[in-house]
C-alpha positions as CSV (number, residue, x, y, z in Angstrom):
1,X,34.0,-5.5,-35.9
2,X,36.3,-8.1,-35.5
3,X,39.2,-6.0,-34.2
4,X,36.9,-4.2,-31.7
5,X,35.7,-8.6,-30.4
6,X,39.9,-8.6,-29.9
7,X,40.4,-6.0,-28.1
8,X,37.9,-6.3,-25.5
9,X,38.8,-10.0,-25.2
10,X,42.3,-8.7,-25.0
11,X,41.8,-6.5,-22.0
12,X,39.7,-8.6,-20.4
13,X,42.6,-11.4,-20.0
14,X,45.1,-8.1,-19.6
15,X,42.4,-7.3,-16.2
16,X,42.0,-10.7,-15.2
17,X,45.9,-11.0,-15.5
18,X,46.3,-7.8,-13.4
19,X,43.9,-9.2,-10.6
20,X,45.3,-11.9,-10.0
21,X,48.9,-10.7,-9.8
22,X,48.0,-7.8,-7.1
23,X,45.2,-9.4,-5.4
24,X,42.6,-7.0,-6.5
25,X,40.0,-9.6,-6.0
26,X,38.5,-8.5,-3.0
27,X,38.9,-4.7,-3.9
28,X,36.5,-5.4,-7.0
29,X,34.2,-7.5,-4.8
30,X,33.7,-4.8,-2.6
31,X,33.3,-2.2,-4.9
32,X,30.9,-4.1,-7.5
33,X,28.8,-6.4,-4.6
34,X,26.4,-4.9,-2.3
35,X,28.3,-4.6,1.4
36,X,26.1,-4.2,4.5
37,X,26.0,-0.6,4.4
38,X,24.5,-0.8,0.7
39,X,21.6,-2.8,2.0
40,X,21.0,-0.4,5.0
41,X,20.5,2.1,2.7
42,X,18.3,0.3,0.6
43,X,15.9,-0.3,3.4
44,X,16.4,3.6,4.3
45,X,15.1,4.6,0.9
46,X,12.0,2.3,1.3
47,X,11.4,3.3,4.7
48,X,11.1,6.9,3.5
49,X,9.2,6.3,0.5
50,X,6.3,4.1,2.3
51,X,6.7,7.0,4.4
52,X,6.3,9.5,2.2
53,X,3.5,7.9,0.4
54,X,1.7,8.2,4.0
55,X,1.8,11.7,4.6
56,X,0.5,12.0,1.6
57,X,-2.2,9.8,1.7
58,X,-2.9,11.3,5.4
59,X,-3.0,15.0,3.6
60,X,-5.1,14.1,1.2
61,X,-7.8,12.5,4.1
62,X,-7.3,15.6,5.6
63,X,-8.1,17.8,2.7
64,X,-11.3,16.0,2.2
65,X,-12.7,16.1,6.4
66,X,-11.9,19.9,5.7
67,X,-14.1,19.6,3.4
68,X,-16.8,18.0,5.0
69,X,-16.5,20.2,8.2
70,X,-17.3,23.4,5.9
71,X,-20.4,21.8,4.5
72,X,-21.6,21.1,7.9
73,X,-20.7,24.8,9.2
74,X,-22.7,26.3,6.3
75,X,-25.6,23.8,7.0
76,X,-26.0,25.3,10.3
């Protein structure tokens, strides 16, 4: 238990260490923050979900006014 609290704060100083001396920095930020294509995405994905959930709401509307038309054609 102890040895494995060592080791990872071991390598964590080792990574820091190694950062700093090749100016990884902004390499990590990039890779671990969200960049502007990251966000566009993120809207994408709700665009076509609140989409989605429309066409299904709009199907299901239509399903029902089917419905309704074929009880009026057999009233007649």
């Amino acid at each position: 238990m102890l040895q494995g609290i060592l080791v990872k704060k071991v390598l964590d100083l080792v990574l820091k260490q190694i950062f700093k001396q090749f100016d990884l920095n902004k390499i990590n930020k990039y890779v671990e923050e969200d960049n502007e294509l990251d966000v566009q995405m993120k809207q994408a994905y709700k665009l076509i979900d609140k989409q989605g959930k429309t066409i299904e709401s709009n199907e299901k509307e239509i399903a029902i006014l089917k419905k309704e038309i074929k009880k009026l054609k057999k009233e007649k």
